[in-house]
N, C-alpha and C positions, 0 to 999 in steps of 0.2 A: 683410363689406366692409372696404377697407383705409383708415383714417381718413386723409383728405385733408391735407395740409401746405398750406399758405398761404402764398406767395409775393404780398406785398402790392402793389396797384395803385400804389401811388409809386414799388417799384422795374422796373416794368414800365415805367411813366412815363421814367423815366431811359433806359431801354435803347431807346427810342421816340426822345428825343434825341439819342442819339449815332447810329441807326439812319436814322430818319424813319420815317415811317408805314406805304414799300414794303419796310422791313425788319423788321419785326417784324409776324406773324397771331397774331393773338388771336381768330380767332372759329372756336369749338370747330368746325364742320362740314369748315373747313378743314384744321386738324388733326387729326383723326379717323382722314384715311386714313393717316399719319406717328407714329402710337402704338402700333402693333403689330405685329407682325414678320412678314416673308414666307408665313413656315408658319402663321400663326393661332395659335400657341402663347403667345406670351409678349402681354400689353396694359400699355399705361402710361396716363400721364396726364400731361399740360404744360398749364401755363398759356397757353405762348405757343411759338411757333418764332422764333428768332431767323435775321436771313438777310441775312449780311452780303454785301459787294460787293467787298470789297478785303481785301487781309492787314491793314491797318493796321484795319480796323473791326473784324476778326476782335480783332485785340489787344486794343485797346476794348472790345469786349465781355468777354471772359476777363478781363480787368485788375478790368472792372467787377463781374464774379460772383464774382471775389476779394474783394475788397472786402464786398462783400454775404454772401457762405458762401452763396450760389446754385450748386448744382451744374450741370453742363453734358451734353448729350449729344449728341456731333457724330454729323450724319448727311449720307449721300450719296445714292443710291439706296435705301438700305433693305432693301436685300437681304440683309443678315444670315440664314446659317442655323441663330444659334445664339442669336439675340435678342441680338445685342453691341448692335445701335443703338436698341432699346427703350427708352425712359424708363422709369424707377420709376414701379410704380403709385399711391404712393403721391400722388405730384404735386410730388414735392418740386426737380425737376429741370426744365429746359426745354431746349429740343432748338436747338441750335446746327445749321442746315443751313448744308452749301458748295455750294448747288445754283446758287446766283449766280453763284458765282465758277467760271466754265465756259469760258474763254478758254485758247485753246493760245498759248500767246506767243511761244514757238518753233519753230520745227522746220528743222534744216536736214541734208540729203542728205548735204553734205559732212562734217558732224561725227557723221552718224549718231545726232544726239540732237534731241528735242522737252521742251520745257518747258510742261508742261500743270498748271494750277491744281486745286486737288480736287475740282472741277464736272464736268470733263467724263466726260462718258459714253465708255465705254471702245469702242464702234462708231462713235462721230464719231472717236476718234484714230485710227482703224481706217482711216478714209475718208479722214483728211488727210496720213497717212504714206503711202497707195498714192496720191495725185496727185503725192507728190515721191520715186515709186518705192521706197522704204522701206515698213518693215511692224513694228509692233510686235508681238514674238510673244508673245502672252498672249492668249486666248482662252476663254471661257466660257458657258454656254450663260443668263447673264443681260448678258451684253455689250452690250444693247441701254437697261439701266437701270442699272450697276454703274459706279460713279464712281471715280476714280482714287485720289481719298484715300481711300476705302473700302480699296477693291482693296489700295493700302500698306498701310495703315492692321493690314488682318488677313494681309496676307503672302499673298498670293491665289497660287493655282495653277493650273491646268487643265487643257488639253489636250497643250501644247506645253512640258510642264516635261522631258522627257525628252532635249530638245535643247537648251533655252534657260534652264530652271531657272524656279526662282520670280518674285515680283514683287523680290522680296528681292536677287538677281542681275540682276534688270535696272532696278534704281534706283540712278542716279549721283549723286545729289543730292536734296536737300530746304529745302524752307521750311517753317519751323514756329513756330506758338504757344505757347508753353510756361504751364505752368500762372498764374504771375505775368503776364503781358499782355507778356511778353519777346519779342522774334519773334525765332528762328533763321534767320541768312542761310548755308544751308549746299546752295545750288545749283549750285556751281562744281562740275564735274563732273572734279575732281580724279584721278589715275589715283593720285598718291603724297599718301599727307597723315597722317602720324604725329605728330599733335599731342596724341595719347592718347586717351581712350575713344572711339568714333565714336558721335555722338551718330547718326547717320544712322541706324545700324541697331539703335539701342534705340527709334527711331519707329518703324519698320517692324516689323509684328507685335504693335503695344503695345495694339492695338486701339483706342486713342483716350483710355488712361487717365492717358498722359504728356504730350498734351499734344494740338495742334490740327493735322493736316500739311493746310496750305495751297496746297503746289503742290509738286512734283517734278520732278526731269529727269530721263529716260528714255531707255534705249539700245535703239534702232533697227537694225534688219539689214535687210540689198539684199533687194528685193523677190523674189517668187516669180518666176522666168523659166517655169518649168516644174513640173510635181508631177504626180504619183501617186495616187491613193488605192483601195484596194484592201479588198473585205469578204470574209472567210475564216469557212468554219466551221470547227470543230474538235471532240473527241470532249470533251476536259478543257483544265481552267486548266491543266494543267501540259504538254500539246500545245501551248498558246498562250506559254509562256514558251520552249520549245525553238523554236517559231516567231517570238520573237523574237531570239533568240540567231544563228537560221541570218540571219534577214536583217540583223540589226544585220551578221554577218558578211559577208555580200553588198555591201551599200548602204553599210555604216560607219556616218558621222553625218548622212547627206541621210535619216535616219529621225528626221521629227519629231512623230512622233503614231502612237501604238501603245494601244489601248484595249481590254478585253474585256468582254464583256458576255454574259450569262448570258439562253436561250434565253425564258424567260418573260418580262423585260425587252424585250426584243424584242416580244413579241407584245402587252405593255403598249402601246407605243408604237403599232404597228399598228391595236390596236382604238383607240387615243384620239386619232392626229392625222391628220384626213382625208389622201390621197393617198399615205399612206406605201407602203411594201409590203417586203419581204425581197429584199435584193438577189441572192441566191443559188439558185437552186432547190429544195437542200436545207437543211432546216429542222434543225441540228443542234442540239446539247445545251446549246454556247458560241460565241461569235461574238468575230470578231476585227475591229477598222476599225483601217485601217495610213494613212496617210499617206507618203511620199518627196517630198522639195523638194530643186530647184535653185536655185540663184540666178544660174546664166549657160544656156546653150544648149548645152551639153559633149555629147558624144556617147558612149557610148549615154543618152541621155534617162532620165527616171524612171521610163518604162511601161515600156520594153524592160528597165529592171535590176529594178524591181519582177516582172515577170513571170519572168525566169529565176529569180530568186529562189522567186517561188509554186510554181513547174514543180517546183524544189527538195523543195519542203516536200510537195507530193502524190505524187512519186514515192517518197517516206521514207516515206509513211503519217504526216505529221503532221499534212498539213489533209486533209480532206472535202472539199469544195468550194470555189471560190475565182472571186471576178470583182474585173475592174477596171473604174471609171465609163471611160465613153466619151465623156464630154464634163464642161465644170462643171458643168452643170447636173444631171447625175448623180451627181459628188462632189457637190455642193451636197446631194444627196437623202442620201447615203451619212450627209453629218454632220450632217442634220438626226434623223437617228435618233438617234443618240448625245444629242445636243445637247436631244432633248426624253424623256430617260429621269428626270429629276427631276420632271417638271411630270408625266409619265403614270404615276409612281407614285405620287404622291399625287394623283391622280386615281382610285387603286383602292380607299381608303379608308385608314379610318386604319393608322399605319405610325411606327416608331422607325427613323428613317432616324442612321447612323453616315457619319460621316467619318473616316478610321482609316487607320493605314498600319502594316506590316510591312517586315522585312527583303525583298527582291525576290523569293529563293530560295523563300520562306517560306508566300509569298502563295498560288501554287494550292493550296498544302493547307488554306492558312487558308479559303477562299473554301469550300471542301467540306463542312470539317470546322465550322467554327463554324457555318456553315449548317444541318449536321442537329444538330448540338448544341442550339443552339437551340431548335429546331422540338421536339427531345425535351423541353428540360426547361419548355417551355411549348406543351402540347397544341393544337391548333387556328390556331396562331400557324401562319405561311410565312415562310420566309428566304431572302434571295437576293442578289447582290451584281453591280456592274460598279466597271470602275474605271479608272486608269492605269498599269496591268502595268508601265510600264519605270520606275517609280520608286515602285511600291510602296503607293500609294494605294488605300486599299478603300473605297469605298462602299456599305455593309451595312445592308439595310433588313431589319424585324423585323414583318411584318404582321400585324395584329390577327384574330381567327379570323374566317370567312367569317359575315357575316351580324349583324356587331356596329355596333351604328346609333349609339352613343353614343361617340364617340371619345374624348373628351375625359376620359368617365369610366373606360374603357381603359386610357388611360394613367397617371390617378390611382391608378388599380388594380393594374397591373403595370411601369409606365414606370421604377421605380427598379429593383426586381427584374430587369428585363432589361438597365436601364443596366451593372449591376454584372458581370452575366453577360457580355455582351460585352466590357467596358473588364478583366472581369478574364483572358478569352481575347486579348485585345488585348496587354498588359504581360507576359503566362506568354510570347506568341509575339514578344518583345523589339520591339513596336511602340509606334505611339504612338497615344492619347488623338482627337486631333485631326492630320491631316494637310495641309487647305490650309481650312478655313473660321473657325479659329479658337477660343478658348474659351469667349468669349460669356457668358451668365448661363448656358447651357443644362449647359455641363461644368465649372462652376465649384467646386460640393463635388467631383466626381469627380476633376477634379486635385490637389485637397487631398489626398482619400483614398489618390489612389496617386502623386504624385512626392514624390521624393524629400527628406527635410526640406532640404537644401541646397539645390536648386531653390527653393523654397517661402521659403524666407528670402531668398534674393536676389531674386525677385519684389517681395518686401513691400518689402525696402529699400531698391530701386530707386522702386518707386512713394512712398515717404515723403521718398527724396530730391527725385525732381523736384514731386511734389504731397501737402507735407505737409498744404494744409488739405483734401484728398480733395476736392475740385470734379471731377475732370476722368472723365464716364463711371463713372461710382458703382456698386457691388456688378456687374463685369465683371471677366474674366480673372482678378481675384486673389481665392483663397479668403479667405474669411473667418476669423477667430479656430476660430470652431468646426468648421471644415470642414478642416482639418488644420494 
């Protein structure tokens, strides 16, 4: 057992007065569901959640765990898949939520941008950008619990980065707490602004170890007038990159969503989420979900250029099979498959799920090749992969052999030995580590081990500049002394 730290009842007391009583939980049943991370991997312990309402009580508090040597651990939704928003178990931290502070305070059509707080849930801005005909392209299959400052917070990615890029490209702005109870007014959504380092984008990505992001402004695009979405099988991942290439050359850049997915994955989904089913007839090796948006009524429409396109790709011998939804409700099916490929493979049993990215070129072989690599140098294990083909993103799960009931001991077993196997097919294939979920506690020695010392020092001494007394998100993102 990990001996408990003692945060004493007077300065909970304190935080309780600058809070009031709706801002601060102290009773364990409450926090209980808020101490361990989406996947069941990583557990903590807090004394309290803290839950402010305002940036300025946001300050207050951080000022106040300054003061105290209280460490902090901002949380949104929780959806970390890499235990970034976990407390220490030890108890020595309490968990700072922005779930209050959930107000969009902006949005306007004309400027293309919304100023949304770290609370909101990234499907409420989803809802309030298509009433004022705009769309925030950022999309994720936890979009329904996955909060903004999260989403900044680790540099979020999705589905829609191949048009629209990261969270990282579509944040104009920011407000933020910094480790001292300082607040950063840096939401002016400036297009020129060389006033020297952009504090903007060392929050973004920082995972929450610099400092507190409070609220963001955020660039918006003209709603969908029209779209496409189209399910293709195909023989290999390297069929589905030439299938990307023909239609990126068809379509151009009204190609916002290009995904593949590997045929077991699929069937994951089928047996675990009532009403699914294969949209194609035939049941190929690898599956493609294409997306085409418009944003005016231009003629030929998305289905007619999507389709001469497909006609393309089956007359080459590149796809197999190929349909288009015939209504939304059918796209709607097409991306619910995609969209519940996480939740159905850890519904198969235990599993070493990778977030990983490669050079583009590089991917279908990696997706082959590290797969039966894998599966060889650990017997009984299954590998398999989907991902975001037009920018490189692998998704690489590692499943434990058929019939293994103890997961947890699993991975105490073998979880390092395959970590290193993959991360070291990952860096030989010039990729990276983490791709859009972040570093979290989960790949925290594993960055030590393989970036580079000059990364590894700028890391440290960016995090000792803005938070010398270590408060902010304690043993995340940056290795430790002895982990490189």
């Amino acid at each position: 057992m990990t001996e408990q730290a003692i945060i004493a009842q007077d300065a909970i007391d304190r935080f309780v007065a600058l809070l009031g009583p709706k801002g601060v939980i102290t009773d364990a049943d409450d926090i209980a569901p808020w101490v361990s991370d989406w996947r069941g991997r990583y557990h903590g312990a807090a004394r309290a959640i803290l839950s402010p309402a305002t940036t300025r009580e946001v300050a207050d508090c951080v000022a106040l765990a300054a003061e105290l040597g209280i460490a902090l651990v901002p949380q949104g939704g929780n959806t970390s898949m890499v235990g970034g928003a976990t407390p220490p178990a030890d108890g020595s931290a309490l968990i700072l939520s922005l779930r209050r502070m959930n107000q969009i305070r902006s949005l306007s059509a004309d400027d293309n941008l919304a100023v949304c707080e770290a609370g909101v849930i990234l499907s409420n801005l989803h809802d309030a950008a298509e009433a004022a005909g705009r769309r925030f392209p950022l999309s994720l299959g936890a979009k329904g619990s996955a909060t903004i400052g999260g989403l900044t917070s680790t540099n979020a990615g999705g589905t829609q980065v191949l048009r629209h890029g990261t969270m990282r490209a579509l944040v104009e702005g920011i407000e933020a707490v910094l480790p001292d109870g300082s607040i950063f007014d840096g939401l002016d959504a400036l297009k020129k602004d060389n006033r020297g380092y952009d504090i903007k984008q060392l929050l973004i990505g920082a995972e929450g170890t610099l400092g507190v992001i409070t609220a963001a402004a955020l660039r918006l695009v003209p709603g969908i007038a029209a779209r496409a979405v189209g399910w293709v099988g195909v023989k290999t991942p390297a069929d589905a990159l030439a299938l990307l290439r023909l239609v990126e050359g068809e379509l151009g850049d009204s190609v916002e969503g290009f995904e593949v997915i590997a045929d077991d994955g699929l069937g994951h989904v089928l047996s675990h989420v009532p009403g699914t089913r294969c949209p194609i007839e035939t049941r190929t090796p690898w599956h493609v979900l294409i997306e085409v948006d418009h944003g005016d009524m231009r003629e030929p429409g998305p289905t007619e250029r999507l389709e001469g396109a497909l006609s393309l790709a089956l007359e080459r011998g590149i796809a197999i099979d190929a349909a288009i939804a015939a209504s939304e409700s059918q796209a709607e099916a097409f991306w619910r498959i995609r969209e519940s490929l996480s939740e159905s493979e850890k519904a198969q049993g235990p599993a070493l799920q990778y977030d990983i990215s490669v050079p583009v070129p590089r991917m279908p072989a990696f997706m082959l090749e590290a797969a039966a690599a894998a599966e060889a140098a650990f017997p009984g294990t299954t590998a398999s992969s989907f991902g975001h083909l037009g920018d490189g993103n692998v998704h690489f799960h590692v499943r434990a052999p058929r019939g293994t009931s103890d997961g947890p001991a699993w991975i105490a077993a073998q979880g390092q030995a395959i970590n290193a196997f993959v991360h070291d097919a990952v860096v030989a294939a010039g990729g990276s580590i983490s791709a859009e979920h972040g570093i979290g506690q989960m790949k925290r020695a594993e960055l030590g081990r393989l970036a580079s010392p000059a990364r590894i020092h700028a890391l440290r001494a960016i995090k000792t500049a803005f938070d010398p007394g270590g408060i902010m998100n304690p043993d995340k993102l940056i290795p430790r002394p002895d982990e490189g």
